[in-house]
C-alpha positions as CSV (number, residue, x, y, z in Angstrom):
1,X,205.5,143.0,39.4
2,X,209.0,144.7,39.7
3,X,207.6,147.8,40.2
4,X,204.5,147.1,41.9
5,X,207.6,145.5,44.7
6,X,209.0,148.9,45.0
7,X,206.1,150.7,45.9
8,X,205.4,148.4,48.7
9,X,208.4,148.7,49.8
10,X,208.6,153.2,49.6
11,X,205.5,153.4,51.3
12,X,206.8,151.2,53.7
13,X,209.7,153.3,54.4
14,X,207.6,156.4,54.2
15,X,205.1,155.2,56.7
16,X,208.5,154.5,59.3
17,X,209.8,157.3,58.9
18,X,205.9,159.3,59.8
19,X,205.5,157.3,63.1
20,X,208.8,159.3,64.2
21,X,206.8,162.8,63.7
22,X,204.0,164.0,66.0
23,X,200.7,165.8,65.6
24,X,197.3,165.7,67.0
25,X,194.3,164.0,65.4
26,X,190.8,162.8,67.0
27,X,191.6,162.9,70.7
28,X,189.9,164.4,74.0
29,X,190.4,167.7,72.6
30,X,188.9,166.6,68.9
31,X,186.3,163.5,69.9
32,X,184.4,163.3,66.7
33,X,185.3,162.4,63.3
34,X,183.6,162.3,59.9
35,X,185.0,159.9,57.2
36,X,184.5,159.7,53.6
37,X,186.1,156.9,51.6
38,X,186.1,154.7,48.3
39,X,187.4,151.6,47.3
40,X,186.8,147.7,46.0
41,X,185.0,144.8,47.4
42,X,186.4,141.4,46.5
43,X,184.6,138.0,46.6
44,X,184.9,134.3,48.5
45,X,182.3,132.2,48.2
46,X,180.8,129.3,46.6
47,X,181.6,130.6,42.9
48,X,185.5,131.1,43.7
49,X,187.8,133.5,45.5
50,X,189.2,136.9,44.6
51,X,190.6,138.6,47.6
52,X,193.8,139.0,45.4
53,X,193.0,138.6,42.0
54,X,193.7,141.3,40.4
55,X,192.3,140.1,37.2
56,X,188.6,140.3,38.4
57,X,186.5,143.8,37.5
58,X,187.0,146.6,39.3
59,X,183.8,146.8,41.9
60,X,183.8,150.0,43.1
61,X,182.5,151.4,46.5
62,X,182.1,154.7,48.7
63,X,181.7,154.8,52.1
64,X,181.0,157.3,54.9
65,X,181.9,156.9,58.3
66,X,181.7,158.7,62.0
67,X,183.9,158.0,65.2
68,X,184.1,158.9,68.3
69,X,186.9,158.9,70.9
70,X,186.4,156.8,74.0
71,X,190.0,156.4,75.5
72,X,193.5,156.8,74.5
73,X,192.9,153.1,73.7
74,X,189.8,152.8,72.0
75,X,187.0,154.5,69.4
76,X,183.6,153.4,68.5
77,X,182.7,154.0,64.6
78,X,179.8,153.6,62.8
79,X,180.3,153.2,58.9
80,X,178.5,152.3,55.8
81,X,179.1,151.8,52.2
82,X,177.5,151.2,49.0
83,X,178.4,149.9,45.4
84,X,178.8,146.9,43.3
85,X,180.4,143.3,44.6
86,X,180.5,140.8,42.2
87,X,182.9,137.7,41.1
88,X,183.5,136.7,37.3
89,X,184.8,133.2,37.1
90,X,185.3,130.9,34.3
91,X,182.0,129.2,34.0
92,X,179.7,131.3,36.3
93,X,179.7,135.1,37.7
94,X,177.2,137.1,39.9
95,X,176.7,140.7,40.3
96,X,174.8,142.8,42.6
97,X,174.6,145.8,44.4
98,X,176.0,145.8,48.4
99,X,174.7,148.4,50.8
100,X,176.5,147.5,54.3
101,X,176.5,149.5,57.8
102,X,178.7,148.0,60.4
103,X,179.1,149.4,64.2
104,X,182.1,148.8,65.8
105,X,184.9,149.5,68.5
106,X,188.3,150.3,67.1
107,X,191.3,149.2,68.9
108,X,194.4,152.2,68.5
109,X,197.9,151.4,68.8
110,X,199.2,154.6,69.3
111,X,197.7,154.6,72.8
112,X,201.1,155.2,75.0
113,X,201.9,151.5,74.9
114,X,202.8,151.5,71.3
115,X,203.0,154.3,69.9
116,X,202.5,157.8,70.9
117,X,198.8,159.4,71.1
118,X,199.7,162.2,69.0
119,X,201.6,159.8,66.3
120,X,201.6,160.9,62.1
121,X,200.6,157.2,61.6
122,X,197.8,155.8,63.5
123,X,197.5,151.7,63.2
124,X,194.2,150.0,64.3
125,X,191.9,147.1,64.8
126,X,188.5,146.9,64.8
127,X,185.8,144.1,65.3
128,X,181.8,144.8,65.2
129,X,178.6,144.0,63.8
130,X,177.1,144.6,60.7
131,X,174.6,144.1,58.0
132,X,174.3,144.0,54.4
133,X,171.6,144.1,52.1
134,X,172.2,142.4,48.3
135,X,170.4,143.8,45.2
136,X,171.2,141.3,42.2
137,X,171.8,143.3,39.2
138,X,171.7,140.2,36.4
139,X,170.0,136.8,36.8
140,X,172.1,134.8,39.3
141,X,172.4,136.9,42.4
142,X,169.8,136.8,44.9
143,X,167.8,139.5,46.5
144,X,168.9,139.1,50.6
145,X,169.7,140.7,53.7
146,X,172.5,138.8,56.1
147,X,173.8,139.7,59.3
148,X,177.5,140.4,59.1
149,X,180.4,140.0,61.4
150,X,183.3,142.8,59.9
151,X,187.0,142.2,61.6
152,X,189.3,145.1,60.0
153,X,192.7,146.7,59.8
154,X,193.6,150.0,58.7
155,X,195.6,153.4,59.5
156,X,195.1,157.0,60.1
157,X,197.7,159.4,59.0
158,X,196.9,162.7,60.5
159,X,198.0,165.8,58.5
160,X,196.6,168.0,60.7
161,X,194.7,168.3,64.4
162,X,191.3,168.7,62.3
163,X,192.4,166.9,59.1
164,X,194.0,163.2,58.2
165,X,193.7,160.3,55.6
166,X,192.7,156.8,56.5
167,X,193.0,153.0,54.9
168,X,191.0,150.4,55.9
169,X,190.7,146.5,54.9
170,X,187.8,145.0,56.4
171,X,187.0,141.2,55.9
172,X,183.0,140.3,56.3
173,X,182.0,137.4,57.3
174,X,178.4,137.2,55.7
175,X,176.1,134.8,58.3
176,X,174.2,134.2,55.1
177,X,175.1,131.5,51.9
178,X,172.8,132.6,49.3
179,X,173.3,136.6,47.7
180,X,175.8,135.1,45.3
181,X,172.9,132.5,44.0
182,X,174.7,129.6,44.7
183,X,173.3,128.6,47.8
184,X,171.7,125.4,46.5
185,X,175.0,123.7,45.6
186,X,177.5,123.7,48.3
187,X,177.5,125.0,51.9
188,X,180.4,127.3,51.5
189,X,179.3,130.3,53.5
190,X,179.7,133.7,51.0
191,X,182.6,136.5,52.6
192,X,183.6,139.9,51.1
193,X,187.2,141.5,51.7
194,X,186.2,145.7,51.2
195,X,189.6,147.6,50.9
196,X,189.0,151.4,51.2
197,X,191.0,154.9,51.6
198,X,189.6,157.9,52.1
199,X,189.6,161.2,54.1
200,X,188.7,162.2,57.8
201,X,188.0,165.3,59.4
202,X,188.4,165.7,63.4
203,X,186.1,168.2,65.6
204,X,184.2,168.8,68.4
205,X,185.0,170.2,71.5
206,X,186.4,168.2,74.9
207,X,185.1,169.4,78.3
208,X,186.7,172.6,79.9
209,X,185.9,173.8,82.7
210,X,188.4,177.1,82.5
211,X,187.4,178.1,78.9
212,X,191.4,178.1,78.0
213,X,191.0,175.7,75.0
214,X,192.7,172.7,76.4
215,X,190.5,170.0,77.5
216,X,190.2,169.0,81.2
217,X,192.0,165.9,80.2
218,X,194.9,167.4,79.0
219,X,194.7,170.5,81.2
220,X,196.7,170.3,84.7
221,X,195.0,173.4,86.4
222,X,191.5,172.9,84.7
223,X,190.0,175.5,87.0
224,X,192.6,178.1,86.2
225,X,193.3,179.5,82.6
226,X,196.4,179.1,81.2
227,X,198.5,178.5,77.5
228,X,198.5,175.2,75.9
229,X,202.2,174.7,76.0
230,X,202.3,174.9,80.0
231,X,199.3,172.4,80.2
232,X,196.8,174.9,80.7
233,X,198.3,176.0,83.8
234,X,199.1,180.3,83.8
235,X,202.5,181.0,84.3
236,X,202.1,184.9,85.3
237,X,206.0,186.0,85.1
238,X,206.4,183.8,81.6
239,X,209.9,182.3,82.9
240,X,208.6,178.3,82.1
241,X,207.7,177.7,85.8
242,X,204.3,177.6,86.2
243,X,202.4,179.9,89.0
244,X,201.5,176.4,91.0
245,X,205.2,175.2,91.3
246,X,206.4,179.1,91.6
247,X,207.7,180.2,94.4
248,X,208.1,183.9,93.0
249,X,205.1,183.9,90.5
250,X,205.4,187.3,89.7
251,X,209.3,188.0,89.1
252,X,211.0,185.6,86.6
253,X,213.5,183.3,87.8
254,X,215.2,180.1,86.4
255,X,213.7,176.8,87.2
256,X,216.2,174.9,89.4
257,X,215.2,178.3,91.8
258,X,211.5,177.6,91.3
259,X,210.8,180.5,89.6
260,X,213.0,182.9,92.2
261,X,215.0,185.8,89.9
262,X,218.9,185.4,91.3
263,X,220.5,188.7,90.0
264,X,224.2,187.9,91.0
265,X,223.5,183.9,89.7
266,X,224.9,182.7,92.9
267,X,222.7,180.0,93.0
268,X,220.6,181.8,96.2
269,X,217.3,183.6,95.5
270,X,217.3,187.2,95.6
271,X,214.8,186.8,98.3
272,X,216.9,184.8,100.7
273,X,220.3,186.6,99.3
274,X,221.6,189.1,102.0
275,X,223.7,190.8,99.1
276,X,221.3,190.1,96.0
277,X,224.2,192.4,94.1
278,X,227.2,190.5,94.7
279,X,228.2,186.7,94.2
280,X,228.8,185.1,97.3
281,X,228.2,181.9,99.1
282,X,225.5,180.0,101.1
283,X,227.5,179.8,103.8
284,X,228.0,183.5,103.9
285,X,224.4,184.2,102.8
286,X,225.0,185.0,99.6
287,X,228.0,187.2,100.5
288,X,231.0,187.2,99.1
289,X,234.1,187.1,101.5
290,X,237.0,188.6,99.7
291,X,239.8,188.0,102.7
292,X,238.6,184.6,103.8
293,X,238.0,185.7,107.6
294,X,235.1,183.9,107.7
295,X,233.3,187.7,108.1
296,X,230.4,188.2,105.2
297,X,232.0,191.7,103.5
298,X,228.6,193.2,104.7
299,X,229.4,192.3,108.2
300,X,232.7,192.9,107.8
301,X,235.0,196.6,108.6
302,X,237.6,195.0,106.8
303,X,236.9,193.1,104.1
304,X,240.2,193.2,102.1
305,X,242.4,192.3,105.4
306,X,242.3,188.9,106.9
307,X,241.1,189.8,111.2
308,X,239.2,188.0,113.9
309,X,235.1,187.8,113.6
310,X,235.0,188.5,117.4
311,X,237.2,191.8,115.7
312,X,234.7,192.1,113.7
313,X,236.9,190.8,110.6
314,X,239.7,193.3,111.4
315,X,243.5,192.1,112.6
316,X,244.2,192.6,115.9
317,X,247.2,194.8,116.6
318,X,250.0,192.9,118.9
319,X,252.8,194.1,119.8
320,X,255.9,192.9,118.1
321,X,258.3,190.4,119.6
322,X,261.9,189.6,119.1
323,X,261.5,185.9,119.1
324,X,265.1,183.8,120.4
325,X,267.2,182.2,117.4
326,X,266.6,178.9,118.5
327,X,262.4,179.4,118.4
328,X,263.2,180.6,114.9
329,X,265.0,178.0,114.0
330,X,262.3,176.0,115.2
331,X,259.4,177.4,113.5
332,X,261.5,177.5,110.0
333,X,262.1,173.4,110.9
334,X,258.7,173.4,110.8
335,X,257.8,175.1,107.5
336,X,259.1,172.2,105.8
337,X,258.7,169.9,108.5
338,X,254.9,169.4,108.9
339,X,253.5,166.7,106.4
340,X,250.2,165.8,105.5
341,X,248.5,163.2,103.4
342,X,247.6,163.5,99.9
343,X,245.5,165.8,99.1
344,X,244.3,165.4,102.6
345,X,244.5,167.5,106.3
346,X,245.4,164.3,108.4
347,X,249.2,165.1,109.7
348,X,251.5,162.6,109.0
349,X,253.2,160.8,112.2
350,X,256.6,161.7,111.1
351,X,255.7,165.7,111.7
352,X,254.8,165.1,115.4
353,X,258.0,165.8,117.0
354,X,258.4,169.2,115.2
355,X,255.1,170.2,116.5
356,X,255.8,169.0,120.2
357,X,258.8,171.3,120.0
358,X,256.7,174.1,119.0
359,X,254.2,173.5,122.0
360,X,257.2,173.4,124.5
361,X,257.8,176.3,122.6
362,X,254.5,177.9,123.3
363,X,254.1,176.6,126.7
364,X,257.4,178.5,128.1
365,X,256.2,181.8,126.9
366,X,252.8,182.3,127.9
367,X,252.2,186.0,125.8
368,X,253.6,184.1,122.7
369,X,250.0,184.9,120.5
370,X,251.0,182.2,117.5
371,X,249.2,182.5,113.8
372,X,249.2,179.4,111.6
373,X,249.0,179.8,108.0
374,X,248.1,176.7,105.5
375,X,249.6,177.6,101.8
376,X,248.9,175.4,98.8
377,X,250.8,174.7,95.2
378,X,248.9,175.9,92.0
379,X,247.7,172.4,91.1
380,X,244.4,171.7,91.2
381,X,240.9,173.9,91.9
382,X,241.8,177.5,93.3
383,X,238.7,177.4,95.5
384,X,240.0,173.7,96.8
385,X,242.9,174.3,97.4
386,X,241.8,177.2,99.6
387,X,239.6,174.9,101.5
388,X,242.4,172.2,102.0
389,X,244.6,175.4,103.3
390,X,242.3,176.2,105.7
391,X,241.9,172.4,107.2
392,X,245.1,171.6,107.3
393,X,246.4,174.9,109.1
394,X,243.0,173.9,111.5
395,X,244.8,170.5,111.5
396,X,247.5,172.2,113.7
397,X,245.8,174.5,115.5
398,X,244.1,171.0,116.7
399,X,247.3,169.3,117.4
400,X,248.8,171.8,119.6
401,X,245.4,172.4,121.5
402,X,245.3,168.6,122.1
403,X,248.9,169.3,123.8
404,X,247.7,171.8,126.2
405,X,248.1,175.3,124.4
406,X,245.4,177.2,124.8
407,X,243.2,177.4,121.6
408,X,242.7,181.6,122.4
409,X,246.4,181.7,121.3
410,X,246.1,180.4,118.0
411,X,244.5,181.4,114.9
412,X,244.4,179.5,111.9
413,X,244.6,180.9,108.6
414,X,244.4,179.3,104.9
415,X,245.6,180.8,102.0
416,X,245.6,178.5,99.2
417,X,248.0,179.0,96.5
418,X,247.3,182.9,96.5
419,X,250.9,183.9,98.2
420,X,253.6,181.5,96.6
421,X,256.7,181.7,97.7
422,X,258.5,180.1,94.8
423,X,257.9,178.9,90.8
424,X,254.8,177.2,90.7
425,X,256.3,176.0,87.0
426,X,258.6,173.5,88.8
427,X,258.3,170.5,90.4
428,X,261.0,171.7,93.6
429,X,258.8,175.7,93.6
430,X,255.6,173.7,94.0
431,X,257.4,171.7,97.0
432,X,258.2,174.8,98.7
433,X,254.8,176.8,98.2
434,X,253.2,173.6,100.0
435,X,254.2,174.8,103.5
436,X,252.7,175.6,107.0
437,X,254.0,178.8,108.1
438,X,254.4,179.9,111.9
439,X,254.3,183.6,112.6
440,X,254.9,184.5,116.5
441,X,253.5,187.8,118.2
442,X,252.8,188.6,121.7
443,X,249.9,190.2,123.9
């Protein structure tokens, strides 16, 4: 019994651990089946019951069977068998020989709801009619056919797409009371329990229209060849985006581009890239912008030194000016002078009265031309820093504009932590390469 309890319990596990694995059995693409199986019938009746007693004779059947796929849900089978059913009790016995044919629709669990379609193990349920005829082979059976009513259970476990096993226990309810020749005594109506395993092979051939060996229902392009593993839709460039979702169907390319090559990986197609060969930006058009003008470096005739777009990207050259003490001393005030929030480009109040003095400063000398330049620490994102350069010195630019100076005066410039002025290591260098720096020429 001990050991009978431990092979219960390791095909148990064994069956688990198969529902985790996948494989295709009798499906659109396979709709037919053929069976062949053996097993035992056991008895309940008017003479006794021997579902499970395992003390009776062995009664042996074997049984043939054909299915056919309806829907991910459901199969209808037809199925017979043939061989000895008999009981052996203490005072009376009957034996006789059982040929059954049942047709029936077979409920899957591995539909999608349950289990997967394409699932190692394959539970089911089925319910039908049948019939069965009884040939007595001593004295006491009876020579009858009855109707039969056969309710089963059982599992597929596909090996293969064309090949699997199968189990099946099916309990019969015979509408008749008399093959076991005991019909005159009680009214006990006479059942059989037929427990069978066996073989199954899966062909046939589901509809397609495009000849590309997956079946319309599986296939999403089912007018159009294509391999199985892209659904049966072609993918022309093989880069894992099929032909109807790619944009560039004949040049590979990844598939957050739909299917668009990118040569510098930019994130921009090639196709919508103006510089295909160089990283850049989508603000820039795929460009890069090495002196962060604003210029694309295609558009640009200097693209290594910081100008004005309407310069086409080059500086414009101003003549020098001596600027007063006290307007130096003014615009170094306001190096360390002009505070912003963290990590933010809104000024600070306590900075406004340096920048007034820098806009009487710009209002009294009218060919003052005044650059702003935004400079970052080291902390942090290079490319953010950059950007929080930019806004802040932008910040400025804003303020004084607000104040009356005219914006055609002003450029503002951002240049991250790229020119550091001091020890980026330290807490007090980091304080001074956060600074806004003013540089003053004239027209």
């Amino acid at each position: 019994m001990r050991i009978f309890q431990h092979l219960l319990t390791t095909a148990f596990l064994v069956m688990i651990t198969l529902i985790s694995f996948n494989t295709n059995a009798q499906n659109a693409a396979n709709p037919w089946s053929l069976g062949i199986g053996t097993g035992k019938t056991t008895y309940s009746g008017d003479l006794g019951y021997s579902f499970f007693d395992f003390n009776q004779p062995y009664h042996g059947n074997v049984g043939l069977r054909a299915e056919r796929y309806l829907t991910p849900s459901f199969d209808v089978a037809l199925s017979g068998t043939y061989g000895r059913h008999g009981y052996t009790g203490d005072k009376e016995s009957f034996l006789t020989d059982m040929m059954q044919g049942n047709l029936a629709i077979q409920y899957k669990l591995n539909n999608g709801v349950f289990l997967k379609e394409n699932s190692v193990i394959a539970p089911y349920l089925s319910a039908g009619v049948g019939m069965a005829n009884y040939q007595p082979v001593d004295e006491r059976g009876v020579h009858t056919t009855d109707f039969t009513i056969p309710l089963a259970a059982g599992a597929d476990v596909n090996i293969t797409d064309n090949f699997g096993l199968f189990w099946q226990t099916t309990y019969g309810i015979n509408l008749g009371d008399t093959y076991d020749g005991a019909y005159e005594t009680t009214k006990k109506d006479d059942h059989f329990m037929f427990n069978e395993v066996g073989v199954k092979f899966n062909f046939g051939k589901g509809k397609d229209m495009d000849g590309d060996g997956v079946p319309d229902k599986f296939d999403a392009c089912e007018n159009i060849p294509g391999p199985k593993h892209t659904m049966g839709c072609p993918d022309t460039d093989n880069d894992g985006v099929i032909d109807l979702d790619d944009v560039c169907p004949f040049i590979a390319g990844p598939k957050k581009l739909q299917g668009c090559p990118d040569t510098d990986n930019d994130g921009i197609r090639d196709s919508e890239d103006a510089c295909p060969q160089a990283k850049g930006s989508a603000a820039m058009n795929g460009c890069p912008d090495t002196d962060h003008d604003g210029l694309a470096d295609n558009l640009d005739r200097c693209p290594t030194e910081r100008g004005l777009i309407e310069n086409k990207g080059c500086p414009v050259v101003v003549e020098e000016v001596v600027v007063p003490e006290k307007t130096h001393e003014v615009f170094e005030r306001a190096l360390r002078g002009v505070h912003f929030e963290t990590g933010k480009a809104n000024i600070k109040f306590e900075s406004y009265p340096i920048l007034d003095e820098i806009v009487v400063i710009m209002y009294e000398n009218p060919s003052y031309i005044l650059s702003i330049e935004g400079h970052t620490d080291a902390v942090g994102n290079a490319d953010a820093n950059m950007d929080l350069s930019t806004q802040r010195a932008n910040a400025v630019k804003n303020y004084l504009t607000s104040n009356g100076i005219d914006a055609e005066r002003m450029t503002a410039w951002g240049y991250g932590e790229t020119q550091p002025i001091s020890d980026n290591e330290t807490e007090d260098g980091r304080y001074l390469n956060r600074r806004v720096a003013f540089n003053v020429t004239a027209q």
